[in-house]
C-alpha positions as CSV (number, residue, x, y, z in Angstrom):
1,X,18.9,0.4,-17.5
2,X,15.1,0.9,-16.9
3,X,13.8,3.8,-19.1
4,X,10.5,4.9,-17.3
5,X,9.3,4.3,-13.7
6,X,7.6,0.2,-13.2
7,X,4.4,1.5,-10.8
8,X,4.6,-2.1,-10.0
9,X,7.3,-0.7,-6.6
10,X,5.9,1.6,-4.5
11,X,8.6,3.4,-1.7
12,X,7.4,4.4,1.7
13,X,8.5,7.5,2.6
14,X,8.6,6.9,6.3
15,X,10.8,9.4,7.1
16,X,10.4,12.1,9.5
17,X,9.3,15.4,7.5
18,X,8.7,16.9,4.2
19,X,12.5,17.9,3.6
20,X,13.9,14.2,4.2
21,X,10.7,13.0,2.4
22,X,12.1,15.4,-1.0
23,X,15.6,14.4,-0.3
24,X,15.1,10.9,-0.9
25,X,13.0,11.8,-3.7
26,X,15.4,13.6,-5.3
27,X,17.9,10.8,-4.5
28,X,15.8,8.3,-6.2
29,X,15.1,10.6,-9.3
30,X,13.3,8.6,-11.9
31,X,13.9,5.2,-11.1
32,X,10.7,5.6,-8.9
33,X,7.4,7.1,-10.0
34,X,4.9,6.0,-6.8
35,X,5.2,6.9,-3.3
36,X,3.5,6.1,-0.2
37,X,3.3,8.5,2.8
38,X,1.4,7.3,5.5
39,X,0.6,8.6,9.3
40,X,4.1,8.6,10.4
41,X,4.6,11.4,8.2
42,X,1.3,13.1,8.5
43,X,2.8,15.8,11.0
44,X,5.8,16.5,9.4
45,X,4.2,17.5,6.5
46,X,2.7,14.5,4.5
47,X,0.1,16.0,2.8
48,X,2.2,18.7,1.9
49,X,4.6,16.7,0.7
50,X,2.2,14.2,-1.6
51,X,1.3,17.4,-3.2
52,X,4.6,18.5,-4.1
53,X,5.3,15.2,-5.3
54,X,2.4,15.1,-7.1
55,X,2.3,18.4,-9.1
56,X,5.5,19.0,-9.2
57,X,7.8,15.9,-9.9
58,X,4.9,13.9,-11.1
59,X,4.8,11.2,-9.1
60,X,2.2,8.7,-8.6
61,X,0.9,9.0,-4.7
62,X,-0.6,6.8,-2.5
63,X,-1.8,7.8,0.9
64,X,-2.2,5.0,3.8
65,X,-3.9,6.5,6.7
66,X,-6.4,3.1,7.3
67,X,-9.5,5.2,7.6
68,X,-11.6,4.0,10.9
69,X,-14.9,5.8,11.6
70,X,-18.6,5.7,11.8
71,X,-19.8,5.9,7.6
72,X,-20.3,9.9,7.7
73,X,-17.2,10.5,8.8
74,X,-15.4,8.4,6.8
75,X,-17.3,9.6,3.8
76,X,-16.3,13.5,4.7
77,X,-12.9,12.5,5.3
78,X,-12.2,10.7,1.9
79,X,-14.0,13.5,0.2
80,X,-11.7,16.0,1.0
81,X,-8.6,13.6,0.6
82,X,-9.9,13.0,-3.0
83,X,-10.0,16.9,-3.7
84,X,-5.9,16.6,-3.6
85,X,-5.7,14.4,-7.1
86,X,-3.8,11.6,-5.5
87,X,-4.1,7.7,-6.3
88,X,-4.8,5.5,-3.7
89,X,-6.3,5.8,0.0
90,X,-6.9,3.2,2.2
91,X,-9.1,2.7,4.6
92,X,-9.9,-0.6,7.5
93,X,-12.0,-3.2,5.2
94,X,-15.1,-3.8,7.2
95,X,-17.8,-3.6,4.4
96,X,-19.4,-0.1,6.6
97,X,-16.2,2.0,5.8
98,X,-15.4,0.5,2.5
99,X,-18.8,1.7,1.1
100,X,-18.8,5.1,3.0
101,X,-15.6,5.7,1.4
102,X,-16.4,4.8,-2.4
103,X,-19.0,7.5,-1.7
104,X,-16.7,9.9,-0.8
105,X,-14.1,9.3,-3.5
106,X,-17.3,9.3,-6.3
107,X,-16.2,11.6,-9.2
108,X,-12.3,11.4,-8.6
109,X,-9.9,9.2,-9.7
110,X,-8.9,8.3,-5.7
111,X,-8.9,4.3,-6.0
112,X,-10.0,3.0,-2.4
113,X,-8.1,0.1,-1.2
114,X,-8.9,-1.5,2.0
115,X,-6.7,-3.1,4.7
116,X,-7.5,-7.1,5.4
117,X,-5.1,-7.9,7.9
118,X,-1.8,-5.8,9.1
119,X,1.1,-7.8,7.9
120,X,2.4,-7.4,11.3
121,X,-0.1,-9.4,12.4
122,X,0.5,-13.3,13.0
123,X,-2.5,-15.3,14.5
124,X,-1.1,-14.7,18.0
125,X,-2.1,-11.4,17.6
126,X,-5.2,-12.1,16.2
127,X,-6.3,-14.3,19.4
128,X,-5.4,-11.7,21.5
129,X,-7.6,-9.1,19.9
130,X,-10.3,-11.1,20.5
131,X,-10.6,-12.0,16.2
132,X,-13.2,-14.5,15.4
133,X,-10.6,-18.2,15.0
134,X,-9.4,-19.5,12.0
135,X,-6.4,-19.9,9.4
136,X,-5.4,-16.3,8.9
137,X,-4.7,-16.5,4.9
138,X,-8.6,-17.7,5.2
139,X,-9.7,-14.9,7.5
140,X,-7.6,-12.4,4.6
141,X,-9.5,-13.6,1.6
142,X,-12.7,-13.8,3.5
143,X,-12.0,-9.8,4.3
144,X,-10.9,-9.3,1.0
145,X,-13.8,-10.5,-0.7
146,X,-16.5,-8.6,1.1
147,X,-14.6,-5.6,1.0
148,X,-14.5,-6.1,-3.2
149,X,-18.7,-7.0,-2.6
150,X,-18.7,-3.1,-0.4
151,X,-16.9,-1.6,-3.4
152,X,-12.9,-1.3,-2.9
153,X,-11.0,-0.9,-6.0
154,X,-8.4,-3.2,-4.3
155,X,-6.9,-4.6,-1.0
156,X,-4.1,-4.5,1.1
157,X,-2.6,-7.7,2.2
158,X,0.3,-9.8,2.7
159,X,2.1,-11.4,-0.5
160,X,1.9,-14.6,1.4
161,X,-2.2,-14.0,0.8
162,X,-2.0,-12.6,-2.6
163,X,-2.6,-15.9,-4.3
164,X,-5.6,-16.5,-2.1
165,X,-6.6,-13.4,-3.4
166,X,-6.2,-13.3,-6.6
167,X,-8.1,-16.7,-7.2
168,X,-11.4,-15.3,-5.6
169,X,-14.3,-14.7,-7.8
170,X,-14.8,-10.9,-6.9
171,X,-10.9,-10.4,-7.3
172,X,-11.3,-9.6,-11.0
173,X,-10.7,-6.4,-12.3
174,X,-9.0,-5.4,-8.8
175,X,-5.8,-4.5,-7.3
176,X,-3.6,-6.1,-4.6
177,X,-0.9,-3.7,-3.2
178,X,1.3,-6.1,-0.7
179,X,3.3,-4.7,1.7
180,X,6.0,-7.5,4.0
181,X,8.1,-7.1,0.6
182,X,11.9,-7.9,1.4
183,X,14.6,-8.5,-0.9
184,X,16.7,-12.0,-0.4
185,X,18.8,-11.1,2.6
186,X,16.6,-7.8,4.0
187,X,16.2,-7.7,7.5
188,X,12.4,-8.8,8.4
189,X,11.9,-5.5,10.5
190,X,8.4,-5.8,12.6
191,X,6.8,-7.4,9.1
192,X,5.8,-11.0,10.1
193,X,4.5,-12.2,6.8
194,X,6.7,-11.4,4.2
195,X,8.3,-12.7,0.4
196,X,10.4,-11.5,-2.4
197,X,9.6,-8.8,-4.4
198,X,9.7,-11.8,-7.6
199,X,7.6,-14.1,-5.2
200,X,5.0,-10.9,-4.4
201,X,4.5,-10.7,-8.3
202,X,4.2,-14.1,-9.1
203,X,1.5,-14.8,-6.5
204,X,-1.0,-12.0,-7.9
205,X,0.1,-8.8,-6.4
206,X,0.0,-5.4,-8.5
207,X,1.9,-3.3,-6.6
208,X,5.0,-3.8,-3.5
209,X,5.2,-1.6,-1.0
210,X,8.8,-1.1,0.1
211,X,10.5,1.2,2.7
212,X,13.5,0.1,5.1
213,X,14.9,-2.0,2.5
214,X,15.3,1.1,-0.1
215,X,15.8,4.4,2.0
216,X,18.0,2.4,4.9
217,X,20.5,1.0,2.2
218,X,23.7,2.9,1.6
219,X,22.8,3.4,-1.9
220,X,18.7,3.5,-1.7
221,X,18.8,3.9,-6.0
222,X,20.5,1.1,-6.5
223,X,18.6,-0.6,-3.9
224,X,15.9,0.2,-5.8
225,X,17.0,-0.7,-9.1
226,X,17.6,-4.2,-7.4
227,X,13.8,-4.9,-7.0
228,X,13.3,-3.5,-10.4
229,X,15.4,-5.9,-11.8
230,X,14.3,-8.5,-9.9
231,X,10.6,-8.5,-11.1
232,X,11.2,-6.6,-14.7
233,X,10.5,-10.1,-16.1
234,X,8.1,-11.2,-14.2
C-alpha cells in the first residue's frame, strides 16, 4: 500500500460542480494529492473548488484553462490566477502568450506550462485548421521547444511526443504533464494519441493526467491505486 500521494498522477475533476468535484475528492482520500480542474468546471465552481482543495485538504492543484489572448491580457489574467497559490496554469504555446504569462506569474510559485498540440488532435485535424504540414510528433517538439526558449516551466503534450520531448536541448530542467493516459483496456474516449500510464513514464513524462478512467470506474480508488501501481517502479 502506497504511504503518501506519487504527484507523478494527476486526476481531472471534470465533473459538473464543486460538490461532485469534493465528493470524489473525499472518495479518493490520500491516494491522490494533485488535481486538475479545467473550463468544464469553471462555472460550477472551479476556482472555488481548487481553493478548497488547496487550503483545506492540501492538495496539489493544477488549473488548465489554455490561456489565448493578446500579451496584456494574458499577463493580467495569470497575475490574478497566481494570487490563488496554486501550481500549474497553462496557457496556448505560441512564444507571445508563453512570455506574457511568465510575467504575470513573476514572484509566485504558479509554474506555466504551455499546450503544444491537443491530444485530440490527429493530423487530419491539423490540415483542416489550416496548420503549417508536417509530421505532428515534429510540429510538437518544434512547439515545445520555442515555448521552453519564451519561458514555460513545462509543456503539455501527448505521451506518444514525450520522448521527442524530452531529448530536446531546451527540455532540461522542464516538465512534461501528458494527458491521452489510459490504462490497458480503458476506453480511448475523444483522446486520439494515447499510452499507458508505465509507457507515459518511461518516455519522459513527469506528470499523467487522468480523468474517465478514474472517476467513471465503479471503484475510482482503486482505479487509481491501479496506475499507481503500475508506474511505482518506474
Amino acid at each position: 500500500m502506497l504511504q503518501t500521494p506519487d504527484d507523478r498522477l494527476i486526476v481531472a475533476l471534470d465533473v459538473p460542480d464543486v460538490l461532485a468535484g469534493l465528493e470524489l475528492a473525499k472518495t479518493l482520500g490520500d491516494t491522490v494529492g494533485f488535481y486538475k480542474i479545467g473550463l468544464g468546471m469553471l462555472t460550477g465552481g472551479g476556482l472555488v473548488l481548487a481553493n478548497e482543495l488547496k487550503s483545506e485538504h492540501g492538495k496539489r492543484i493544477f488549473l488548465d484553462l489554455k490561456l489565448f489572448d493578446i500579451g496584456a491580457t494574458i499577463e493580467a489574467a495569470v497575475r490574478g490566477i497566481a494570487r490563488f497559490d496554486l501550481d500549474f496554469l497553462t496557457v496556448h504555446g505560441d512564444p507571445h502568450v508563453v512570455r506574457a504569462a511568465r510575467e504575470g506569474a513573476a514572484g509566485s510559485e504558479l509554474k506555466i506550462l504551455a499546450v503544444t498540440i491537443l491530444t485530440s488532435l490527429d493530423r487530419q485535424d491539423l490540415d483542416d485548421a489550416l496548420i503549417i504540414p508536417g509530421a505532428l510528433g515534429d510540429l510538437v517538439a518544434h512547439r515545445a521547444a520555442r515555448a521552453f526558449e519564451a519561458g514555460a516551466d513545462g509543456v503539455i503534450a501527448s505521451p506518444q511526443e514525450a520522448a521527442l520531448i524530452r531529448a530536446l536541448p531546451e527540455a532540461a530542467g522542464k516538465l512534461i504533464v501528458t494527458p491521452g493516459v489510459r490504462p490497458a483496456g480503458a476506453a480511448k474516449g475523444d483522446q486520439k494519441r494515447i499510452a499507458t500510464p508505465a509507457d507515459a513514464i518511461r518516455a519522459g513524462a513527469d506528470h499523467l493526467v487522468v480523468g474517465r478512467p478514474v472517476w467513471n470506474a465503479a471503484d475510482p480508488k482503486a482505479a487509481a491505486l491501479a496506475i499507481l501501481t503500475d508506474i511505482a517502479n518506474i
